[in-house]
C-alpha positions as CSV (number, residue, x, y, z in Angstrom):
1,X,0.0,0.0,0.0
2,X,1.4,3.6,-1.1
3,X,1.1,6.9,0.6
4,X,-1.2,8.1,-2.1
5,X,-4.0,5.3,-1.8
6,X,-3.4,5.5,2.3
7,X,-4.6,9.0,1.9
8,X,-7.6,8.2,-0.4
9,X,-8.5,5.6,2.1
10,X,-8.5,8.4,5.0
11,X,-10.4,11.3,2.7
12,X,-13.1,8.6,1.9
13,X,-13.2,6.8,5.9
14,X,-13.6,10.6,6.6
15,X,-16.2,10.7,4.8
16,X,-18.1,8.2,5.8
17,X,-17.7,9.1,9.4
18,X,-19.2,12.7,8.7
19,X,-22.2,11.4,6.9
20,X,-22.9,8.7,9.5
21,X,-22.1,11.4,11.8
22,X,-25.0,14.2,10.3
23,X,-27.5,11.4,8.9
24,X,-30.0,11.7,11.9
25,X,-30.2,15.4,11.6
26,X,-31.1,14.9,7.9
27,X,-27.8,16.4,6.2
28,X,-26.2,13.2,5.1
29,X,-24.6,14.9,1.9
30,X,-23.5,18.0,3.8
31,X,-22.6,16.0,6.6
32,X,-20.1,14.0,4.2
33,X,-18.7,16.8,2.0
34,X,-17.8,18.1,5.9
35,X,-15.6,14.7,6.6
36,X,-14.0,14.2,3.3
37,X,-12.9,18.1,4.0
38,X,-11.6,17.5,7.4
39,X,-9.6,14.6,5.9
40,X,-8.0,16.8,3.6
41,X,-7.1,19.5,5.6
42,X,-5.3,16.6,7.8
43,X,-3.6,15.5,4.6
44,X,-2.2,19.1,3.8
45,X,-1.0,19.2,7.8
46,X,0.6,15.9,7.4
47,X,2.4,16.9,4.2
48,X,3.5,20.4,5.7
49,X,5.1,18.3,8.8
50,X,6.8,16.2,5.8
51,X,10.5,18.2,7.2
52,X,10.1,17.8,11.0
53,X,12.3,14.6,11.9
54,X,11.7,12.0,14.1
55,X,13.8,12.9,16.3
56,X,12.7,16.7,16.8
57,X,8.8,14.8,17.3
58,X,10.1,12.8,20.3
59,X,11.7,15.2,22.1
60,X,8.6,17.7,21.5
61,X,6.0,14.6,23.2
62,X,8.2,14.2,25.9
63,X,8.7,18.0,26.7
64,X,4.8,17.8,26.6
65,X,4.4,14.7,28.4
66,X,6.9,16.3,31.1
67,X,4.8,19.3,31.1
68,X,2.0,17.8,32.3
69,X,3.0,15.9,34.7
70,X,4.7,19.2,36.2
71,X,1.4,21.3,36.0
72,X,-0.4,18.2,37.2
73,X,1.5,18.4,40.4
74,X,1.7,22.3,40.9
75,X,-1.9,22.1,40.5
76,X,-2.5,19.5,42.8
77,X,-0.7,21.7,45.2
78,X,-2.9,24.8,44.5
79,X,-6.1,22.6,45.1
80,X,-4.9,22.1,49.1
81,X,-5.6,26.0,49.4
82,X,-8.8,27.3,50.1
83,X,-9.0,28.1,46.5
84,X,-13.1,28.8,44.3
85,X,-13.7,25.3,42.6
86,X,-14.1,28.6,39.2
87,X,-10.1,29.8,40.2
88,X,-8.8,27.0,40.7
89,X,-10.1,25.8,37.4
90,X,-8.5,28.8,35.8
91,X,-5.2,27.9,37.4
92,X,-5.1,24.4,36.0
93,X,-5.9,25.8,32.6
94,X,-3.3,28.2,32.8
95,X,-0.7,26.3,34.3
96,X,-0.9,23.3,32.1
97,X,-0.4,25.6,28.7
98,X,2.5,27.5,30.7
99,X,4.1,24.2,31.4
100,X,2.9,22.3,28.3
101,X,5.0,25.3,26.0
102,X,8.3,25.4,28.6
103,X,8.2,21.7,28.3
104,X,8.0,21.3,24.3
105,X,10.3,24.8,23.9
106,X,13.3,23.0,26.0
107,X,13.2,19.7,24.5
108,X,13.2,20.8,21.1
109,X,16.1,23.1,22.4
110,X,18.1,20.2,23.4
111,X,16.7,17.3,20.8
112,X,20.5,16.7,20.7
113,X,20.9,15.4,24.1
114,X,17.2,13.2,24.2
115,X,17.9,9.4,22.7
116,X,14.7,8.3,23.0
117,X,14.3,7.4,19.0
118,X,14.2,3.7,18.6
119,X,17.4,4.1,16.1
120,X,19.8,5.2,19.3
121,X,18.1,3.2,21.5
122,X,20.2,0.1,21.4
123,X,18.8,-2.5,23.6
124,X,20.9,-5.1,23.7
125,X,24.4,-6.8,25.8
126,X,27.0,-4.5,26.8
127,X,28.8,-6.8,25.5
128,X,27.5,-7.0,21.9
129,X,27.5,-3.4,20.9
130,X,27.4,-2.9,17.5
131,X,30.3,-0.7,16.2
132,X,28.8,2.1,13.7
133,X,31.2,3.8,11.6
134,X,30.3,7.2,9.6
135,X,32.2,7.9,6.3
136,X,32.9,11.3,5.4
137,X,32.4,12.5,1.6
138,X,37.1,12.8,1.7
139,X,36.5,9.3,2.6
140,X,34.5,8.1,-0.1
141,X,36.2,10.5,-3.0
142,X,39.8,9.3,-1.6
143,X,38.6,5.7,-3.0
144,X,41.0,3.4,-0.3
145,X,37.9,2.4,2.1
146,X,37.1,-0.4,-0.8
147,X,40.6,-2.0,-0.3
148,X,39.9,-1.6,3.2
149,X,36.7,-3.7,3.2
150,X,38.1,-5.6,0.5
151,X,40.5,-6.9,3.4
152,X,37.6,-6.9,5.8
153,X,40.1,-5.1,8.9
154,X,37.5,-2.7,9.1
155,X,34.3,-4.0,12.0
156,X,31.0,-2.8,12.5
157,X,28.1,-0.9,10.5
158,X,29.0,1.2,7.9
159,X,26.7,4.1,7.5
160,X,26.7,7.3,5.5
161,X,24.3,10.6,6.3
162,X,22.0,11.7,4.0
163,X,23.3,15.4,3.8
164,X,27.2,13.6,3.0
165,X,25.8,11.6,0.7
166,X,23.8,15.2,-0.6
167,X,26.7,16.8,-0.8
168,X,29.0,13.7,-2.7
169,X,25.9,14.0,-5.4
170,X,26.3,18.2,-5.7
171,X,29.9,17.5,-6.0
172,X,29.4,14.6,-9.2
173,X,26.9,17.7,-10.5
174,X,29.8,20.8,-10.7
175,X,30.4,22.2,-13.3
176,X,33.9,22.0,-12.3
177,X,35.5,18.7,-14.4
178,X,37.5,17.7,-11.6
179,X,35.0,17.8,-9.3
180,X,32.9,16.2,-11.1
181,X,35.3,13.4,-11.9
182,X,35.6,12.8,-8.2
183,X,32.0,13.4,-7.0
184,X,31.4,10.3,-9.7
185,X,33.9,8.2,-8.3
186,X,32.8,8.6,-4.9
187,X,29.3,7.1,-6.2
188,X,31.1,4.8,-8.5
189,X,33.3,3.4,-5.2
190,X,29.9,3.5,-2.9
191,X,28.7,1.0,-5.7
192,X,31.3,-1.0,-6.0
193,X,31.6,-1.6,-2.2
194,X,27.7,-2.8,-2.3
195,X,27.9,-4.8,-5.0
196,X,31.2,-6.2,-5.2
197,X,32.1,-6.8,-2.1
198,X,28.4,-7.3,-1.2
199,X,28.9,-4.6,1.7
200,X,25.5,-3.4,3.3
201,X,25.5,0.5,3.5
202,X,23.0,2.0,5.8
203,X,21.9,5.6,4.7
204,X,21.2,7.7,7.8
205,X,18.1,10.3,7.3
206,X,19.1,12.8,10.2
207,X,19.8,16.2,8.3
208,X,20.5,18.4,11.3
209,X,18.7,21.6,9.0
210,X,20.3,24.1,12.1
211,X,24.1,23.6,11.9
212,X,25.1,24.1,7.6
213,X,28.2,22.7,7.8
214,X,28.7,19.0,7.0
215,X,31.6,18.4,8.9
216,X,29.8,20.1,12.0
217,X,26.2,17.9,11.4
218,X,28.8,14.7,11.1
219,X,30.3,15.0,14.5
220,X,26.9,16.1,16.1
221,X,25.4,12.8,14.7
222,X,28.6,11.1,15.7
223,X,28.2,11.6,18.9
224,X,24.6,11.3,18.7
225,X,24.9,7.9,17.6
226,X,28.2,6.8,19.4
227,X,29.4,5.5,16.4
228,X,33.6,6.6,14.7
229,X,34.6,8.4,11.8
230,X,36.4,7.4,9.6
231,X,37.9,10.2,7.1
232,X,41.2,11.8,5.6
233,X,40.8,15.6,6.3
234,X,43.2,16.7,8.8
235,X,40.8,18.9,10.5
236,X,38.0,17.2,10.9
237,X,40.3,14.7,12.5
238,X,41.1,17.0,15.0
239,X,37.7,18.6,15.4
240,X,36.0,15.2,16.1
241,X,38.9,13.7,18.7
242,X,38.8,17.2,20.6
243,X,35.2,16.3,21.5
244,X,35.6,12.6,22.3
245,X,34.7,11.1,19.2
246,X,36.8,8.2,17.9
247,X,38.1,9.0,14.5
248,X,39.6,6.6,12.0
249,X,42.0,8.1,9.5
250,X,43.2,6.1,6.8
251,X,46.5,8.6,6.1
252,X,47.6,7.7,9.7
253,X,46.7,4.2,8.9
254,X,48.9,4.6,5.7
255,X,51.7,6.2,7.6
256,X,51.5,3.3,10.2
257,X,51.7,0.6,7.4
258,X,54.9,2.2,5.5
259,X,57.9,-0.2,6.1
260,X,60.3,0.9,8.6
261,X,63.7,2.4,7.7
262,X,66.8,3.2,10.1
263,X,70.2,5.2,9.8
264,X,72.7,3.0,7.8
265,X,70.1,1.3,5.8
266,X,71.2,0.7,2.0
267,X,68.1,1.5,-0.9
268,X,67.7,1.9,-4.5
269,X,65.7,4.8,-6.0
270,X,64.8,6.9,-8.5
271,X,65.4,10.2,-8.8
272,X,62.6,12.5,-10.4
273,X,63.0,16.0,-9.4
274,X,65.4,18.8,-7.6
275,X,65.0,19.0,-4.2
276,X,64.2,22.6,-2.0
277,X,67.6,23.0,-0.8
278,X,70.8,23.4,-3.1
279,X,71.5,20.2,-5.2
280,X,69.3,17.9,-4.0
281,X,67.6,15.2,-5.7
282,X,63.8,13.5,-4.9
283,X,62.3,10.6,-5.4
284,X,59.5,8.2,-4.0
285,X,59.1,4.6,-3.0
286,X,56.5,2.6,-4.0
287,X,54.0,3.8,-1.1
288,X,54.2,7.5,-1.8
289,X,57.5,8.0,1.1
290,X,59.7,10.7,-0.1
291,X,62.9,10.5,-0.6
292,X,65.8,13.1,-0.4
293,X,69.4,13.2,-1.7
294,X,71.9,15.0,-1.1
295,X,74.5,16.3,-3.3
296,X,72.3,14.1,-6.3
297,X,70.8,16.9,-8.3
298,X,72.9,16.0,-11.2
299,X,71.9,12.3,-11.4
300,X,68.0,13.4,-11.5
301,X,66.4,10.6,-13.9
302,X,68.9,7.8,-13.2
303,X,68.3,5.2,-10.5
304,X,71.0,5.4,-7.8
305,X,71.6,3.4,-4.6
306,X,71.8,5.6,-1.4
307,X,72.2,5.3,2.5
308,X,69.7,6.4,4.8
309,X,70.5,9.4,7.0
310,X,68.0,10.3,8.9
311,X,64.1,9.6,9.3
312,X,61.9,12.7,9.4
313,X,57.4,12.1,10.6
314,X,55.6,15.1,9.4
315,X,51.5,15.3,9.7
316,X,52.0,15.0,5.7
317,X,53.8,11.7,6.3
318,X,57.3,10.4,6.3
319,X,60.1,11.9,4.9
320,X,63.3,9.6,4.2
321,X,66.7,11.7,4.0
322,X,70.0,9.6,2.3
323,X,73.3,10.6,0.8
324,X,74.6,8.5,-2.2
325,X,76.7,5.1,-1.6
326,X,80.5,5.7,-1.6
């Protein structure tokens, strides 16, 4: 059953109520043109609420809920004065709107810190928790995460936000070309990991409409959920750890994977370019490391066999300084 014949079922059971509703008064039609028109203006309310999430809903009932039960009780106490059965009926009136609007205003205020939606509610063993892991649209575009599942070292649920997954899609629309190459990579990759590696991606609907900044809604629903990021930006990196969010980043997992060189070890390598300082010579080993030579600017484009120096880690990764073999 869709959403459209659901409603046509409503506008006509609306109907039918009204008519059965007015018949004894002798205005059956009028009674059902009322009742198919109070189903539709319930229709056109439920499809204005289309953008209010779940989550802003709950904690909107239970500010209410908690509003109630606090006028409930100040009320109660009013009642023990000698109070006109008229007043006192004024009071409870009064208070339970007062209290009914604080309640709603403050937890829609703090929606973030209510998880009282069924998706954060995770009732099960402490020792069975699900890990949840939220990519990031450098993740996706980088492309590395499918050799990473491919290898299966990565645990848990993978899911990816809607408003990532929005903005991965505005990306494969630029009219930039390079952009556009990677935006349709990113989609190509979130493809292949589903149907190659047969990899079940959850897509998470929470848009967070007050925060504009994706990297900002991704730690709020990080920490929301409980769940890790994985990513390569640098900053977000830092952002999400400063606020106690585990973060996975696949350059530091890159960095950590490079083999391990020491002073006095002997290498071949390439040379491809000059170096920044006066006659040196650079080139690269298979996994990216760069390596510097001294006095080797004139051998640039011959392979050459060195001696490491020194070992130099950087937040852009490792750099490998040598002189040339004597």
């Amino acid at each position: 059953m869709n959403l459209f014949l659901l409603r046509m079922l409503f506008v006509v059971g609306s109907a039918i109520v009204g008519y059965t509703t007015v018949a004894p008064y002798g205005s059956e039609l009028l009674g059902g043109l009322v009742g198919a028109t109070a189903g539709l203006g319930i229709i056109l309310l439920e499809i204005g609420m289309g953008k209010v999430s779940v989550r802003g809903l709950s904690s909107a009932v239970f500010g209410l809920i908690l509003g109630l039960i606090m006028a409930k009780m100040v009320t109660d106490a009013f009642s023990l004065a000698p109070i006109s059965i008229s007043a006192l009926s004024l009071i409870r009136v009064t208070l339970t709107l007062i209290f009914c609007y604080l309640g709603m205003s403050i937890g829609l205020r703090g929606k973030d810190e209510f998880n009282i939606i069924i998706p954060y509610v995770r009732l099960r063993r402490q020792d069975q928790i699900e890990e949840m892991v939220l990519l990031d649209t450098s993740v996706i575009i980088d492309g590395r995460i499918f050799d990473i599942i491919k290898t299966r070292f990565l645990e848990g649920k993978i899911i990816i936000p809607k408003f990532v997954l929005k903005e991965l899609q505005q990306i494969a629309d630029s009219t930039d070309p390079i952009k556009r190459q990677r935006g349709r990579r990113g989609l190509e990759i979130l493809h292949a990991i589903q149907k190659e590696l047969g990899q079940a991606i959850a897509l998470h609907e929470e848009e967070f409409p007050e925060t504009p900044e994706v990297d900002a809604k991704l730690v709020k629903l990080a920490k929301l959920m409980g769940a890790k990021i994985l990513t390569v930006d640098f900053n977000l990196n830092r952002v999400a750890s400063l606020q106690g969010i585990k973060v996975l980043n696949i350059n530091e997992l890159a960095n950590a994977l490079k083999p391990v060189v020491f002073p006095g070890e002997e290498m071949q390598i390439k040379l491809i370019k000059e170096g920044k300082e006066h006659n040196q010579g650079v080139g690269y080993l298979e996994d990216g490391t760069m390596v510097v030579v001294e006095e080797a600017r004139r051998l640039i484009g011959q392979e050459v066999k060195v001696v490491v120096t020194s070992v130099l880690q950087t937040q852009a990764g490792r750099m490998i300084f040598t002189k040339l073999e004597r």
